[in-house]
C-alpha positions, 0 to 999 in steps of 0.5 A: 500500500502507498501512504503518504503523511503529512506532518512529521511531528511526533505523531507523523514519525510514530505512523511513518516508523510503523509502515515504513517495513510494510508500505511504500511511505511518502512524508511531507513536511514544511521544514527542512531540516526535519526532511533531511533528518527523516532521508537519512533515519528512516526508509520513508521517500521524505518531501519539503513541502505544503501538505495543502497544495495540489502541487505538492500532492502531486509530486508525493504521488497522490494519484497512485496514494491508497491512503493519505494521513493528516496529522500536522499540529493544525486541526484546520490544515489536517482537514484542507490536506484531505479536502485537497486530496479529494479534489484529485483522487479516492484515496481514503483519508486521515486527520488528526483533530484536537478538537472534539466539536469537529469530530461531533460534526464529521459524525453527523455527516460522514466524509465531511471535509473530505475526511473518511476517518477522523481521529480526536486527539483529545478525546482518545486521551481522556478514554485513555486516562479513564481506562488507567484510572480504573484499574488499580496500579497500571500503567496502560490498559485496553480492552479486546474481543468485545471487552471479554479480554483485558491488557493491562501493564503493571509497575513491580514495586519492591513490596509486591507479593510477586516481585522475585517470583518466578512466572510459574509461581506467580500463575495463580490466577485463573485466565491471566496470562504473563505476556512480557516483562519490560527491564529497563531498554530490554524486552523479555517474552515471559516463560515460567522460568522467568523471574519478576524483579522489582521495577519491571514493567509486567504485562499481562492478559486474560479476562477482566476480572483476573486482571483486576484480581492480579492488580489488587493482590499483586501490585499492592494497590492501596484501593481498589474503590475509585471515588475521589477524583481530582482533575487539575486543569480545565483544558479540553483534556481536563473537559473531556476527562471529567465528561468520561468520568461523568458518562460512567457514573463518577463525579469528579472535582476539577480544578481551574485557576481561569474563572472564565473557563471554570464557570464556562466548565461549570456550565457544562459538566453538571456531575463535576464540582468545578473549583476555581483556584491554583492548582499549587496553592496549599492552603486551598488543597488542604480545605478542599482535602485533596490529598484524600484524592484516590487519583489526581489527573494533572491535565495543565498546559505545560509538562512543567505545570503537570510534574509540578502539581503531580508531585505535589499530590505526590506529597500530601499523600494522594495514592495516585497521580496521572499526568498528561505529557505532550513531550514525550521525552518526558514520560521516563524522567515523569515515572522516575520521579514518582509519577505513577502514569505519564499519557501522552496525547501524541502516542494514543493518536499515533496508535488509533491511526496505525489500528486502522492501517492494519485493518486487513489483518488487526482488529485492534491495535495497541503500542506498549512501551513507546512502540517496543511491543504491540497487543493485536487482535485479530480473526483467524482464517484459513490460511493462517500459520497459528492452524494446525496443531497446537498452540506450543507447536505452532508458537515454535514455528514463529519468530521468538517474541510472539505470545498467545494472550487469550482467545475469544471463540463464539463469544466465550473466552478461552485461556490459551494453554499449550495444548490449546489448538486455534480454530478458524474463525477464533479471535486471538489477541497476540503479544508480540515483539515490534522487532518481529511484529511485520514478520508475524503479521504475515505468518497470521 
């Protein structure tokens, strides 16, 4: 498939490093120093140019394109970009909006602005935060197979009952399955052998409720109850986070320092306390007691600002904090200070994109560890490498890195085991390691 996209920002290098082993990739982008940077760092043809100009279109191939992504930082030039290549073409195409108002009037009449998927920035991130939030302990979460099968990411502190463990002696759990184990820069698939250490990342999968069971026990998470939410910020994350809270039945707080915005937010939020006042100001958190605050989402508009009030939370003793980052060179020193989740906007748009350039072989797609591993689904037919015999023997055919995490078959979950055999028509939702992710989607 040839794509061509537009906007080489931390989004449009994310999607470009994804396709570029499997697609012919086209990037434009007005700065030139970026260009030259892409030519030499990625196999991507890289243009210097105007996105929103048939010219430039036109020497990027746009006739011949079978997808064209839009993904600048303007919501506005993202639409023109896909206007402009209806003009001249059926390339199906994608943009990137930040703002919600422009997804609701996409919704209403589909392939307005010339757009045939529209991706929103902001709202994919507060679903992001709502998902963390409601899992005690994790560090990324998602759902598969019509929500019959849960991912989840887990931080090993020290004083988890299953630090030192082996997998063998931490399986205890019924339809849970350790996937992998991020230590460090190193990615190591999970086998019984393998020993959780204090500070590895674990990732595991199966059903909602053994996560949630492996969360409370294993994590050591002071709460599982999620009452008292505090989001600090009303920016559109900050709206659109409390909206989420809200439509699931919670009643959260937000702070604003703005009174226009907080009275605007007040206004439209009617299940969330909105208070008007600094974030920083201590004598204001200790009247409203924040610090009794089972989660603080910190949602300002500066990474500073953010890491400021998280630790801040972080002191007068809130049990978690979840900030939101746009700079994602952040995300490490963020969780080395004490975060405990850092969300980057950026990443969560980059991976609703690329989900839906795998539509030929994934359902469903999802980015771990800055794009070291993804959790796929997909629906398994007749040509299909994972048929035959029985999942130990078909596993070993596959390049290492690859783990069978649940299946779903008629609507009914099944733990993968190895004597498991898949069936044609199975939804499998695989492990995989990105090194040798393009390689497995052929086999699959």
């Amino acid at each position: 498939m040839r794509v061509i996209v537009v906007g080489a920002g931390e989004v449009g290098r994310a999607i470009a490093t994804n396709l570029e082993q499997s697609h012919d990739v086209v990037v434009i982008d007005r700065n030139e120093e970026t260009v030259e940077e892409l030519t030499y760092s990625l196999d991507v043809l890289a243009l210097r140019g105007d996105g929103t100009e048939l010219e430039t279109l036109r020497e990027a191939g746009v006739e011949q394109t079978d997808l064209v992504i839009a993904c600048t930082d303007s919501d506005e030039t993202n639409l023109v970009v896909c206007g402009s290549v209806k003009t001249v073409t059926d390339a199906f195409t994608i943009a990137r909006v930040r703002r919600r108002t422009l997804l609701e009037t996409w919704e209403g009449a589909q392939s307005a602005f010339g757009v045939d998927f529209m991706v929103c920035t902001d709202l994919l991130t507060a679903q992001a935060i709502f998902r963390i939030c409601g899992l005690p302990a994790a560090q990324d979460v998602d759902m598969f197979a019509g929500g019959l099968v849960r991912m989840a990411e887990f931080h090993i502190r020290p004083e988890s009952p299953v630090a030192n463990e082996s997998i063998q002696e931490a399986d205890r759990y019924d339809s849970l399955t350790f996937a992998g184990i991020f230590r460090d820069d190193e990615l190591i698939v999970a086998t019984g052998e393998t020993v959780i250490q204090p500070d590895d990342r674990l990732v595991v999968i199966g059903s909602p409720d053994s996560v949630a069971e492996f969360a409370a026990d294993a994590t050591t998470a002071p709460d599982d109850d999620l009452d008292e939410i505090v989001i600090i910020g009303g920016s559109e994350i900050g709206y659109q986070a409390a909206l989420e809270f809200e439509s699931h039945g919670y009643s959260p707080r937000l702070i604003e320092q703005d009174p226009d915005r907080a009275r605007e937010l007040a206004e439209a939020l009617p299940d969330t306390l909105v208070l008007e006042s600094d974030a920083t100001d201590l004598e204001f958190l200790a009247r409203e007691h924040v610090d009794e605050a089972d989660v603080i989402v910190a949602a300002l508009d500066s990474d500073e600002k953010n890491l400021l009030v998280s630790l801040l939370g972080r002191r007068l003793g809130v049990d978690r904090t979840i900030a939101v980052i746009e700079n994602l060179e952040y995300a490490d020193l963020f969780q080395r200070v004490g975060i405990d989740v850092a969300v980057n906007p950026r990443e969560e748009t980059a991976e609703e994109i690329v989900r839906f350039t795998r539509t030929r072989r994934a359902e469903k797609v999802v980015m771990l560890e800055h794009d070291r591993a993804e959790v796929i689904e997909f629906e398994v037919d007749a040509d299909s490498a994972l048929l035959g015999d029985s999942i130990e023997e078909v596993v070993a055919e596959l390049p290492d890195g690859v783990v069978v995490g649940a299946i779903s078959r008629g609507g009914k979950r099944i733990t993968p085991r190895g004597t498991t055999v898949v069936q044609p028509g199975d939804h499998v939702v695989l492990f995989v390691d990105a090194r040798v992710l393009e390689e497995v989607l052929e086999a699959i």
